[in-house]
LUMLUMKOL-124160 format. One record per residue (C-alpha): residue number from 1; residue in three letters; chain; x, y, z. Coordinates in Angstrom, 2 decimals. Layout:
rec numar = NUM	logu = ALA	drennu = A	east = X	north = Y	up = Z
...
//
This chain:
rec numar = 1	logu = UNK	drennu = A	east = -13.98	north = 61.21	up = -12.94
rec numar = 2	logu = UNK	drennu = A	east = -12.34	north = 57.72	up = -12.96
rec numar = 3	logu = UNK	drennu = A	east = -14.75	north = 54.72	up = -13.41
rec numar = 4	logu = UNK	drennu = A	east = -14.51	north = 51.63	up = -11.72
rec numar = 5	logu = UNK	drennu = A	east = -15.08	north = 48.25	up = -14.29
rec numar = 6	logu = UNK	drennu = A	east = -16.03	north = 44.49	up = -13.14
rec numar = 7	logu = UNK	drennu = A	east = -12.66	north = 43.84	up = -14.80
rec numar = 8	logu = UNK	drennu = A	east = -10.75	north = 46.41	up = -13.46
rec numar = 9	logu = UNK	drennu = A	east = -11.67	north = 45.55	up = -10.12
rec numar = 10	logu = UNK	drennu = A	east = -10.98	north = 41.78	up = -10.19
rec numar = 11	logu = UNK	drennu = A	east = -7.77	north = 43.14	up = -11.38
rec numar = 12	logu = UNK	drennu = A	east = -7.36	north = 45.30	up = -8.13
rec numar = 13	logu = UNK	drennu = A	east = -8.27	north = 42.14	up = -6.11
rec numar = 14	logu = UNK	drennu = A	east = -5.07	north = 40.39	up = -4.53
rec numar = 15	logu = UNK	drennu = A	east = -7.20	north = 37.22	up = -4.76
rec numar = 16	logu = UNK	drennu = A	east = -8.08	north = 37.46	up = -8.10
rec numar = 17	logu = UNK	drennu = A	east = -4.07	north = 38.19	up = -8.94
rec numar = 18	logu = UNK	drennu = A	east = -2.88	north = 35.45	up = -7.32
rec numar = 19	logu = UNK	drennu = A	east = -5.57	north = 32.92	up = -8.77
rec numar = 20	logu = UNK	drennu = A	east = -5.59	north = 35.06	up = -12.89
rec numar = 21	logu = UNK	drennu = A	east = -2.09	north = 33.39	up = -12.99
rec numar = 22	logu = UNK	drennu = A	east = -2.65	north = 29.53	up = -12.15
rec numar = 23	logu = UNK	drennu = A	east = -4.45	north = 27.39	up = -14.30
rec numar = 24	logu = UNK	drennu = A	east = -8.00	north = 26.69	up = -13.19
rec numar = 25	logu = UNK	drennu = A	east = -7.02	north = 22.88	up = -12.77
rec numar = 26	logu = UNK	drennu = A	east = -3.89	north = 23.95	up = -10.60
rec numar = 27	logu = UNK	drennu = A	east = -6.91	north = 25.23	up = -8.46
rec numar = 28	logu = UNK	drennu = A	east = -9.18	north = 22.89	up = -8.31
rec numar = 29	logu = UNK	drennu = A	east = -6.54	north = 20.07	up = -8.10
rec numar = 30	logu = UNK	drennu = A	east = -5.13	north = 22.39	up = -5.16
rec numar = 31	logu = UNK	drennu = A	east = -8.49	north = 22.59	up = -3.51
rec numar = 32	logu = UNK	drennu = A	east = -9.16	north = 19.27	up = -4.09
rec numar = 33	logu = UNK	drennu = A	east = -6.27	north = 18.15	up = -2.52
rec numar = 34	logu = UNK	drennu = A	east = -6.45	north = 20.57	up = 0.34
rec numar = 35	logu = UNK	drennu = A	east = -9.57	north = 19.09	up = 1.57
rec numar = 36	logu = UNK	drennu = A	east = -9.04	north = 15.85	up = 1.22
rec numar = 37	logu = UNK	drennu = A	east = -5.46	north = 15.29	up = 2.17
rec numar = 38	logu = UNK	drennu = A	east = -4.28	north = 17.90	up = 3.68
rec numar = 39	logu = UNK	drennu = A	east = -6.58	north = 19.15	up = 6.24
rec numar = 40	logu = UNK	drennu = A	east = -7.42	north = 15.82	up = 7.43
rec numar = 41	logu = UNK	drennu = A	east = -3.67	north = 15.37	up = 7.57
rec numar = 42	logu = UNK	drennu = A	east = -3.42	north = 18.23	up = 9.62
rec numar = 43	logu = UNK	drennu = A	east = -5.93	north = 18.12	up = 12.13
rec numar = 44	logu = UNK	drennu = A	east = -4.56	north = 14.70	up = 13.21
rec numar = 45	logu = UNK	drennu = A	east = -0.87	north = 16.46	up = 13.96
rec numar = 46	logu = UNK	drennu = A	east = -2.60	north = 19.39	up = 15.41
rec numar = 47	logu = UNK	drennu = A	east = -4.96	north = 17.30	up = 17.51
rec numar = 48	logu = UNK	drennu = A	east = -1.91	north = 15.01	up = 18.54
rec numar = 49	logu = UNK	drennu = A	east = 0.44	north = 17.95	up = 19.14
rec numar = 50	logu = UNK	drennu = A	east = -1.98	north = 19.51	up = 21.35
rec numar = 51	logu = UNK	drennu = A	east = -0.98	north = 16.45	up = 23.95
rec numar = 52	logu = UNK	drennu = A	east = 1.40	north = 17.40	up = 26.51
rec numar = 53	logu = UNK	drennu = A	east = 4.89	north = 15.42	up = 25.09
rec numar = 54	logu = UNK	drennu = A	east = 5.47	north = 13.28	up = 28.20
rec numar = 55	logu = UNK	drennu = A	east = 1.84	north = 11.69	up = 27.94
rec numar = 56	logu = UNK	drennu = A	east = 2.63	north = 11.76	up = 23.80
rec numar = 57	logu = UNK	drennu = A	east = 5.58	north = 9.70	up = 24.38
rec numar = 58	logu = UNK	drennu = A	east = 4.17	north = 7.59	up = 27.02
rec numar = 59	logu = UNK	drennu = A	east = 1.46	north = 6.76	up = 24.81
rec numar = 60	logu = UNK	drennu = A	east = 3.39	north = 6.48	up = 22.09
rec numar = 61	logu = UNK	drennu = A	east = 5.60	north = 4.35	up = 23.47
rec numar = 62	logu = UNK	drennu = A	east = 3.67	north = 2.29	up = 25.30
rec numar = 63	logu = UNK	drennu = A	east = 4.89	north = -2.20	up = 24.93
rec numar = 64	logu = UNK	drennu = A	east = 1.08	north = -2.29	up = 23.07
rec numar = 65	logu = UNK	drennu = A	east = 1.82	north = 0.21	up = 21.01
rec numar = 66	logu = UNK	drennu = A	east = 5.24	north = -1.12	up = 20.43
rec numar = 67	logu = UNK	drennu = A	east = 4.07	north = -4.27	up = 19.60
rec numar = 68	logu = UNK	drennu = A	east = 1.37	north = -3.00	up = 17.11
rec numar = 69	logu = UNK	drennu = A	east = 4.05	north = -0.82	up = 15.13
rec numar = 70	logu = UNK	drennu = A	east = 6.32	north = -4.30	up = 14.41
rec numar = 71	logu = UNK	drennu = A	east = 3.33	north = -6.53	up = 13.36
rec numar = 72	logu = UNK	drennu = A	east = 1.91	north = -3.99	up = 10.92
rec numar = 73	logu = UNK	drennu = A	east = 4.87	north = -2.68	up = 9.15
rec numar = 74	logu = UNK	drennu = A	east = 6.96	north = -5.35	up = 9.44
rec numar = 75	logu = UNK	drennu = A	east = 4.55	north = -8.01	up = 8.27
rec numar = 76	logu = UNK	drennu = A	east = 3.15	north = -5.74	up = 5.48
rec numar = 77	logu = UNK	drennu = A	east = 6.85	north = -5.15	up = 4.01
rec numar = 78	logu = UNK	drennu = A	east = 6.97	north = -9.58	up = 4.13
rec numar = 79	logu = UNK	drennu = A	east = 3.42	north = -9.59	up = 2.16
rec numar = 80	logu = UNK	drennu = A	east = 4.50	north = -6.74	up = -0.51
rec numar = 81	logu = UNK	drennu = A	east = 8.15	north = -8.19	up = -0.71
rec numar = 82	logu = UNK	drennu = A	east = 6.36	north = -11.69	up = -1.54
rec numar = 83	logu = UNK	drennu = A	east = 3.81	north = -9.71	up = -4.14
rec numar = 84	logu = UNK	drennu = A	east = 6.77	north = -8.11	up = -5.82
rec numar = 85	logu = UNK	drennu = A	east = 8.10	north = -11.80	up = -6.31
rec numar = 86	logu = UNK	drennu = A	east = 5.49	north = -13.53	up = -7.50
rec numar = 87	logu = UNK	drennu = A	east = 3.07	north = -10.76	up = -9.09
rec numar = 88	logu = UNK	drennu = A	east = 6.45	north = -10.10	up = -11.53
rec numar = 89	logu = UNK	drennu = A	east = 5.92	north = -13.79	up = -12.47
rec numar = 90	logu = UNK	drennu = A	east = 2.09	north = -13.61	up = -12.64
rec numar = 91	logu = UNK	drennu = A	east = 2.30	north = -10.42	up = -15.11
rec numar = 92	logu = UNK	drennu = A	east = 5.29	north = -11.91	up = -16.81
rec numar = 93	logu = UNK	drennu = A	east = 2.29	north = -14.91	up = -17.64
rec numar = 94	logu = UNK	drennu = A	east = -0.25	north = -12.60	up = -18.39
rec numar = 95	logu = UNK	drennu = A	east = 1.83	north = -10.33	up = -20.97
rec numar = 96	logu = UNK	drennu = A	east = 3.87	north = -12.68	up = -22.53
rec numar = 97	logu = UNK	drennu = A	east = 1.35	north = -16.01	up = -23.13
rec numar = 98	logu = UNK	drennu = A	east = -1.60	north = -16.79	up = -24.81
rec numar = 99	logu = UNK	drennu = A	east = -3.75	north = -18.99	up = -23.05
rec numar = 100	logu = UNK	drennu = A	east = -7.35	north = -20.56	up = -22.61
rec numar = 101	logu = UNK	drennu = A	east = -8.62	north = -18.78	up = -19.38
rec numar = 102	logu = UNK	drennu = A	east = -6.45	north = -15.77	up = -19.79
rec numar = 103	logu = UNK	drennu = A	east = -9.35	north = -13.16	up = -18.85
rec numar = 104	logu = UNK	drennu = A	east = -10.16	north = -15.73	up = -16.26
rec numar = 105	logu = UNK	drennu = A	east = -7.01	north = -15.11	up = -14.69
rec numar = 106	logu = UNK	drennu = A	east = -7.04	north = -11.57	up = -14.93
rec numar = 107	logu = UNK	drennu = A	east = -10.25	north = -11.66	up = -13.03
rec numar = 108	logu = UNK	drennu = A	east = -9.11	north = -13.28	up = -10.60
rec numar = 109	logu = UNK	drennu = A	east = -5.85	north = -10.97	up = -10.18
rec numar = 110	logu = UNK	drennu = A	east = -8.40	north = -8.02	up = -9.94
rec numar = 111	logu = UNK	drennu = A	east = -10.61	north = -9.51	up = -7.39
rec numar = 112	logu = UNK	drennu = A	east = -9.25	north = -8.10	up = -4.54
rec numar = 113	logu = UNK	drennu = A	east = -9.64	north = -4.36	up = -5.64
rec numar = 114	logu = UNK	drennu = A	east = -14.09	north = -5.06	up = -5.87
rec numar = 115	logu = UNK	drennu = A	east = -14.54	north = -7.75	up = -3.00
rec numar = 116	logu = UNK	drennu = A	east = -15.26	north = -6.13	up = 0.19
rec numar = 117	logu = UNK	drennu = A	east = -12.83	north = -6.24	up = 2.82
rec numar = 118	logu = UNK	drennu = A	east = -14.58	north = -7.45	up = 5.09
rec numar = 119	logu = UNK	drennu = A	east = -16.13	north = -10.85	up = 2.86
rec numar = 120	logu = UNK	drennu = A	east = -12.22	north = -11.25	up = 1.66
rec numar = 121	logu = UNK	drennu = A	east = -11.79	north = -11.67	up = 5.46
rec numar = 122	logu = UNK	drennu = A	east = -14.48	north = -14.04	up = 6.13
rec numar = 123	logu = UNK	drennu = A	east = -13.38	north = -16.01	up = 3.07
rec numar = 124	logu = UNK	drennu = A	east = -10.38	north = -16.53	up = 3.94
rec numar = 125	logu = UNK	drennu = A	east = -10.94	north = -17.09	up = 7.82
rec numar = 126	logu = UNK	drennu = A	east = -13.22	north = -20.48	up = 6.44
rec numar = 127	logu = UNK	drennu = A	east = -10.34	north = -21.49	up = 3.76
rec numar = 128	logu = UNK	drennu = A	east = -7.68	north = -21.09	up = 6.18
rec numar = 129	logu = UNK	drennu = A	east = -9.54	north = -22.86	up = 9.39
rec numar = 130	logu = UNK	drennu = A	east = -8.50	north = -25.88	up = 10.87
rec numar = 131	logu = UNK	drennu = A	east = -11.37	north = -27.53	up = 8.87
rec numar = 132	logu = UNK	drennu = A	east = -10.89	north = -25.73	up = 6.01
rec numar = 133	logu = UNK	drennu = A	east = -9.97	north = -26.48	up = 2.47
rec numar = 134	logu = UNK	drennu = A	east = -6.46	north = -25.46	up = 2.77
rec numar = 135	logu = UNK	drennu = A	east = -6.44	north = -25.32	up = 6.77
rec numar = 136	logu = UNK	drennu = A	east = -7.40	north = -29.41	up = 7.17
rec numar = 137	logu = UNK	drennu = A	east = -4.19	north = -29.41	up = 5.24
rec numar = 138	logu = UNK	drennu = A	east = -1.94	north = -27.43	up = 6.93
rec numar = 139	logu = UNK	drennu = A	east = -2.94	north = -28.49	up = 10.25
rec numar = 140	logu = UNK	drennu = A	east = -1.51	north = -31.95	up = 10.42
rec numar = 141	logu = UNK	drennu = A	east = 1.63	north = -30.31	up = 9.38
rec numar = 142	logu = UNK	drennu = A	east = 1.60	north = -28.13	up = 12.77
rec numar = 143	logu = UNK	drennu = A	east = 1.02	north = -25.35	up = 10.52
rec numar = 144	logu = UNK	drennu = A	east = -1.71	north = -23.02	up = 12.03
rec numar = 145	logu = UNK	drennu = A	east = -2.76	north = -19.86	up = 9.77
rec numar = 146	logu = UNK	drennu = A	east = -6.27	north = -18.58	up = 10.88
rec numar = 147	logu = UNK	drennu = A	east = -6.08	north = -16.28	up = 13.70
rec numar = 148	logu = UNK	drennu = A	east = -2.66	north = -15.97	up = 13.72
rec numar = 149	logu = UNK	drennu = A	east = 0.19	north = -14.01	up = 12.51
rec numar = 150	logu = UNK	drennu = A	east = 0.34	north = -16.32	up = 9.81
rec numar = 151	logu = UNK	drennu = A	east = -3.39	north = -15.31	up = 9.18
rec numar = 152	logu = UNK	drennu = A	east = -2.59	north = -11.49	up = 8.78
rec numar = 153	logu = UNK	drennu = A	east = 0.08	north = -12.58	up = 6.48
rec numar = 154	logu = UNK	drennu = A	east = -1.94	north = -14.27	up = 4.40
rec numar = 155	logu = UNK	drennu = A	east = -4.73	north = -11.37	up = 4.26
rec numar = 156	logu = UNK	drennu = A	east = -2.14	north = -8.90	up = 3.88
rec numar = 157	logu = UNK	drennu = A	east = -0.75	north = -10.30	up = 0.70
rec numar = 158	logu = UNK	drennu = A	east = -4.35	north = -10.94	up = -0.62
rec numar = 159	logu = UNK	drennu = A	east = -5.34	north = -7.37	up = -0.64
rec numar = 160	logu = UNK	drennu = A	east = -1.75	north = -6.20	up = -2.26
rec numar = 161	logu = UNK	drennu = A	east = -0.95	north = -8.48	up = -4.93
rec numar = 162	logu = UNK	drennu = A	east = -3.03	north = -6.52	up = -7.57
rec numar = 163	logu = UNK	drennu = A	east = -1.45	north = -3.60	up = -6.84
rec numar = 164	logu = UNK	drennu = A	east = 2.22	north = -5.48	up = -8.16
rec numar = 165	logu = UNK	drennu = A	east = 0.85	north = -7.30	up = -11.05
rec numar = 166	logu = UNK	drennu = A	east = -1.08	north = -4.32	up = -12.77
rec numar = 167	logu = UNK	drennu = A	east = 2.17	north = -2.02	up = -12.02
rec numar = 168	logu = UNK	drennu = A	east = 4.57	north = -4.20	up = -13.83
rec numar = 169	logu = UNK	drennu = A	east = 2.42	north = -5.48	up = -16.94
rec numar = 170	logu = UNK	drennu = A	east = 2.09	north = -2.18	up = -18.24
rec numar = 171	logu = UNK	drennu = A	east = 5.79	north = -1.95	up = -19.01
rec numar = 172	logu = UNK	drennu = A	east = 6.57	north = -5.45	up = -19.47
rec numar = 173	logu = UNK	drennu = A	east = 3.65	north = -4.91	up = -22.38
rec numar = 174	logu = UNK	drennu = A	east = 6.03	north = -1.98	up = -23.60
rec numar = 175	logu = UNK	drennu = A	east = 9.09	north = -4.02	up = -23.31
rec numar = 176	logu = UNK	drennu = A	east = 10.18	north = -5.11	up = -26.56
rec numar = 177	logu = UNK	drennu = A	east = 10.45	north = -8.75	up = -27.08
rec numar = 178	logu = UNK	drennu = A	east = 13.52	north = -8.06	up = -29.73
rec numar = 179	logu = UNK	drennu = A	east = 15.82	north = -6.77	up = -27.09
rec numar = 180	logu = UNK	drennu = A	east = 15.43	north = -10.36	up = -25.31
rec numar = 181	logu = UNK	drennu = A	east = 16.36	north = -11.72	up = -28.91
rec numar = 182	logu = UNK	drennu = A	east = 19.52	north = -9.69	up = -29.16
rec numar = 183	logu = UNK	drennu = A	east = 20.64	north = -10.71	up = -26.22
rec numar = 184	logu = UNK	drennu = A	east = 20.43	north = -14.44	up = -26.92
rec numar = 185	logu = UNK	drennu = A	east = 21.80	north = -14.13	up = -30.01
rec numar = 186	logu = UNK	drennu = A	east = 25.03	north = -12.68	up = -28.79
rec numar = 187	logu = UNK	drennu = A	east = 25.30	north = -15.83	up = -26.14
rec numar = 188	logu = UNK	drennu = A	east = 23.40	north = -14.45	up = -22.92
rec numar = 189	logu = UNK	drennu = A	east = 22.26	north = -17.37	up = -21.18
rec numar = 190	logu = UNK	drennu = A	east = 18.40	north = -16.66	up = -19.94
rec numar = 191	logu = UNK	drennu = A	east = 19.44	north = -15.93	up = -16.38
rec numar = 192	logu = UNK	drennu = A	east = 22.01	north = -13.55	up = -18.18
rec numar = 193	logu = UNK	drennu = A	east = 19.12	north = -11.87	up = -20.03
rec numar = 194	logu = UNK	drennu = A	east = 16.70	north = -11.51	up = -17.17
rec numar = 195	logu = UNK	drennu = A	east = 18.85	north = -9.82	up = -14.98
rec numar = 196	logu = UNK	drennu = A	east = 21.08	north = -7.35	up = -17.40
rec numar = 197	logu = UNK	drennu = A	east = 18.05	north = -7.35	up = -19.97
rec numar = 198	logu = UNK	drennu = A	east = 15.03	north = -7.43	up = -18.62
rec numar = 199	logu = UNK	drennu = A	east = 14.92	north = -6.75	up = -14.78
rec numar = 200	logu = UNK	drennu = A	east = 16.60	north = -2.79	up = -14.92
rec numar = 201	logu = UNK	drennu = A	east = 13.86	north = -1.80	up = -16.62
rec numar = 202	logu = UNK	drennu = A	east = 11.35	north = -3.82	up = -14.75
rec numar = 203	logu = UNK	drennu = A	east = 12.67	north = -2.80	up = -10.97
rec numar = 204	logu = UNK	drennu = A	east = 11.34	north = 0.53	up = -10.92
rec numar = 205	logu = UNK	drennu = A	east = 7.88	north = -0.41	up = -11.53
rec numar = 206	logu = UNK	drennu = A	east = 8.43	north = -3.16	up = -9.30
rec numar = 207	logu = UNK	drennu = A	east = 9.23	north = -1.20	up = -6.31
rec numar = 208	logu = UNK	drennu = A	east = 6.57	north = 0.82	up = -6.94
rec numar = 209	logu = UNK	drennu = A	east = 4.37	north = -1.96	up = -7.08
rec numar = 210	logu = UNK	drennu = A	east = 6.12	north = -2.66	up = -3.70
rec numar = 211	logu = UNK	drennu = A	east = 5.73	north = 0.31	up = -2.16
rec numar = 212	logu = UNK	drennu = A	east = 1.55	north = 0.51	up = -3.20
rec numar = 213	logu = UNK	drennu = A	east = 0.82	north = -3.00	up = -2.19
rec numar = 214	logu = UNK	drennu = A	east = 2.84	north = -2.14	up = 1.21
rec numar = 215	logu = UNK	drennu = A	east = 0.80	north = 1.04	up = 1.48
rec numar = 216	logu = UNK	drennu = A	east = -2.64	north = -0.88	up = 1.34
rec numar = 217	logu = UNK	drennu = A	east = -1.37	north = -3.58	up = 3.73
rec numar = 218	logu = UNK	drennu = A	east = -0.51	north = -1.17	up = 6.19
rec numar = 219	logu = UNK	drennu = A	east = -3.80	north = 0.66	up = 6.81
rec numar = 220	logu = UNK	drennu = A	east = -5.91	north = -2.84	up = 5.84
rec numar = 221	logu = UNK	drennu = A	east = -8.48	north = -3.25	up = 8.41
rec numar = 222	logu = UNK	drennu = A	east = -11.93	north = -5.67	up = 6.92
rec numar = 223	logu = UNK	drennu = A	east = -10.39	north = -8.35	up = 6.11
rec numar = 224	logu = UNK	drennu = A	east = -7.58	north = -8.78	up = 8.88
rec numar = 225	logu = UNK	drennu = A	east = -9.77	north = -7.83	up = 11.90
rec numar = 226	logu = UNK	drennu = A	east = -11.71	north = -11.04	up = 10.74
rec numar = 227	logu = UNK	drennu = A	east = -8.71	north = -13.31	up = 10.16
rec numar = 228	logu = UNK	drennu = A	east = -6.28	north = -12.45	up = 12.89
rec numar = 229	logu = UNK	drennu = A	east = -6.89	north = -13.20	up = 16.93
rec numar = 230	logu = UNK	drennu = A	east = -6.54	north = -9.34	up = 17.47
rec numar = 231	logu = UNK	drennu = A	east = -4.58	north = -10.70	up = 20.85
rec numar = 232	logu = UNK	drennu = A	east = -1.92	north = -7.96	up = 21.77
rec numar = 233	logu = UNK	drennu = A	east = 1.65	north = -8.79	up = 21.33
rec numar = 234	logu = UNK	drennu = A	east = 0.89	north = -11.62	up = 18.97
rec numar = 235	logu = UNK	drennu = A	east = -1.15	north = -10.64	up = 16.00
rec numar = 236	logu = UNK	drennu = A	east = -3.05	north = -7.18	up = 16.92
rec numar = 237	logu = UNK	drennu = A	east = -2.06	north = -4.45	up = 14.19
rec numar = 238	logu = UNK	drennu = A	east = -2.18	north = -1.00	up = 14.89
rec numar = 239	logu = UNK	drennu = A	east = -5.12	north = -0.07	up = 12.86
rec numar = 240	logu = UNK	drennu = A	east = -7.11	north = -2.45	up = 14.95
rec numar = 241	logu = UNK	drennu = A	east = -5.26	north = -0.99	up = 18.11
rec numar = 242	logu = UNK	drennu = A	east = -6.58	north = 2.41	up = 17.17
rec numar = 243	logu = UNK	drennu = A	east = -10.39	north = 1.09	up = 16.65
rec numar = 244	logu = UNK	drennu = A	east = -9.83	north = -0.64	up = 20.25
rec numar = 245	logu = UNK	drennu = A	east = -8.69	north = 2.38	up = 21.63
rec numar = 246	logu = UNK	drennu = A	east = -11.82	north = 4.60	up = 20.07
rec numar = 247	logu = UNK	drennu = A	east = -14.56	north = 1.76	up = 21.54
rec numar = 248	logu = UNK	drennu = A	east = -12.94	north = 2.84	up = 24.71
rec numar = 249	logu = UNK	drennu = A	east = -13.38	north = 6.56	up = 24.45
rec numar = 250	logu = UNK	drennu = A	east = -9.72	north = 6.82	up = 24.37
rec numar = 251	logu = UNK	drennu = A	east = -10.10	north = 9.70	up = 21.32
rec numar = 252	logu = UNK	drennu = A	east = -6.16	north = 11.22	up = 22.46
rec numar = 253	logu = UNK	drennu = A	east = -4.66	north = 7.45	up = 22.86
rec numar = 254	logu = UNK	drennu = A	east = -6.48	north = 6.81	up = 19.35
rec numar = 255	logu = UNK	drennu = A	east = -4.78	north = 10.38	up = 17.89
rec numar = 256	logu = UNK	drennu = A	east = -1.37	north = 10.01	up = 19.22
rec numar = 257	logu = UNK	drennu = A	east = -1.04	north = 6.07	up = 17.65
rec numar = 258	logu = UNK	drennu = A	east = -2.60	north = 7.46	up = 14.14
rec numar = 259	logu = UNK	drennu = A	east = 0.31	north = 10.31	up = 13.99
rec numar = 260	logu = UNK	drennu = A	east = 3.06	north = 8.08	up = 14.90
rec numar = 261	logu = UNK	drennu = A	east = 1.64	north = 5.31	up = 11.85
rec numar = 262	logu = UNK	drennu = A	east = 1.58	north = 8.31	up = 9.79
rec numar = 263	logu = UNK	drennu = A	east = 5.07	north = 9.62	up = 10.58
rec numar = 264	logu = UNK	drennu = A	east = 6.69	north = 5.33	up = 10.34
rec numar = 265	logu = UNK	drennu = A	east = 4.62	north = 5.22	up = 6.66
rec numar = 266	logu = UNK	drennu = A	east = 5.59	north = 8.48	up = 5.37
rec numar = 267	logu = UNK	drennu = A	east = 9.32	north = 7.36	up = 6.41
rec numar = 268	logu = UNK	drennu = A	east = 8.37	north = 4.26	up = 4.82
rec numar = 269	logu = UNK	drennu = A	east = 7.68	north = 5.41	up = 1.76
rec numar = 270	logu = UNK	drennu = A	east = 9.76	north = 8.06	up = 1.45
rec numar = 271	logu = UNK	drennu = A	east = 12.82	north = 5.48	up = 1.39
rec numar = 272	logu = UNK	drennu = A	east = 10.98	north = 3.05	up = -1.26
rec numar = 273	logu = UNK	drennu = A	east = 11.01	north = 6.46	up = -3.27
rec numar = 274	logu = UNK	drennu = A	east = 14.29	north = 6.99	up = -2.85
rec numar = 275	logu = UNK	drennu = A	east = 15.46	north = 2.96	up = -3.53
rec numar = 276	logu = UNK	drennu = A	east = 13.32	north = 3.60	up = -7.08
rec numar = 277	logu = UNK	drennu = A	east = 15.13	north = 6.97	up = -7.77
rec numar = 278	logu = UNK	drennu = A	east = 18.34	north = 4.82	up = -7.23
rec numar = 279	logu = UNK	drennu = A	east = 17.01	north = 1.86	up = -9.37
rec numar = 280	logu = UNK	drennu = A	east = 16.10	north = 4.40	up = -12.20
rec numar = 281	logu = UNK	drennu = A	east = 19.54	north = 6.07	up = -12.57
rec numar = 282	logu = UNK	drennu = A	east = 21.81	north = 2.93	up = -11.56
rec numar = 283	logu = UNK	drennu = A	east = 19.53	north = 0.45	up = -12.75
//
């Protein structure tokens, strides 16, 4: 008579087989993952899918639609382009000085990542008025920023430029200070030693610095519902669009927009990714 153990039978089991060979963090990660990502994921392109493709495309399609698509990418590649710019300089100040006001500044660079969308918004609304601080400025100058395009720009490169600044310092911390020496000593002029010295390294982690703060732009919706007009055609981003489109019941018009942002961000990315893989082994 053969006996059946515990053991032997979670040995039997095709479950258990599978599962006795990964790691138990390969599970949980792929659990994890699974329910937050990709089932989520998944019922959006199932739920869009399910729409018959001539009312897809139509809806897809649509000018407002259109519209929504070029403001919000296009405007959060300008605001992350900018970050990569200047948060390279602000992290170049951060690693390589020593200054009164130093964890001030860092602060400051990190404020965007606890301050609620939404107050960010507000704050900048009132700074950027006509009668605001900056605004009263601007606006003899022609120069109109609250609820407009200009306005989303602004809150747009707000809510990225952390994202930049605490990709770079990291390795500009790691970047050795003696390689910048060499360099001058063998008659590289500073421009000479910034960009055959210093930038290769740098670019990958700025891109990728690029390519988070354009990420967070993209779907940004507290502070730039607050700053912007929201007027179609002139500053009305498609995260907004799809809110608009769920206050009006419109749960399939709401669907179809969401897949399409997620298809033009994955694309998005996925050719940032591929500009850093070319930075890394050309760089």
């Amino acid at each position: 008579m053969v006996t059946t153990t515990p053991d032997s039978k979670r040995q039997a089991n095709p479950v258990f087989l599978f599962f006795g060979k990964i790691p138990w963090t390969w599970v949980i990660t792929f659990v994890y993952l699974a329910f937050l990502l990709v089932l989520p994921i998944a019922a959006l392109i199932t739920k869009a899918a399910s729409e018959p493709f001539d009312s897809f495309w139509k809806t897809a399609t649509s000018p407002i639609a259109i519209s929504s698509y070029e403001i919000t990418f296009v405007t959060a590649l300008a605001a992350a382009t900018l970050n990569g710019i200047f948060g390279t300089l602000i992290a170049w100040v951060i690693v390589r000085y020593q200054f009164r006001g130093k964890r001030f500044l860092e602060a400051v660079v990190d404020l965007p990542f606890a301050l609620p969308t939404a107050v960010a918004g507000l704050t900048l609304a009132t700074v950027y008025s006509d009668k605001g601080w900056i605004g009263s400025l601007l606006a003899p100058l022609g120069i109109k920023v609250a609820f407009t395009r200009l306005g989303l720009f602004v809150a747009m490169v707000f809510i990225s430029l952390p994202f930049i600044v605490r990709t770079v310092q990291p390795v500009l911390t790691d970047l050795e200070k003696e390689i910048e020496e060499a360099a001058w000593s063998l008659g590289a002029s500073q421009f000479q030693t910034f960009t055959k010295v210093i930038l290769p390294p740098l670019m990958p982690s700025i891109l990728t610095g690029i390519a988070l703060g354009f990420s967070r732009a993209v779907g940004e919706y507290g502070s730039t519902v607050i700053i912007a007009s929201n007027t179609p055609f002139r500053d009305l981003i498609t995260p907004i669009l799809i809110f608009q489109r769920l206050e009006q019941y419109d749960y399939v018009g709401a669907t179809v927009i969401g897949a399409v942002m997620l298809a033009i961000s994955f694309v998005s990315l996925l050719a940032i990714n591929l500009l850093q893989a070319w930075s890394k082994k050309y760089g």
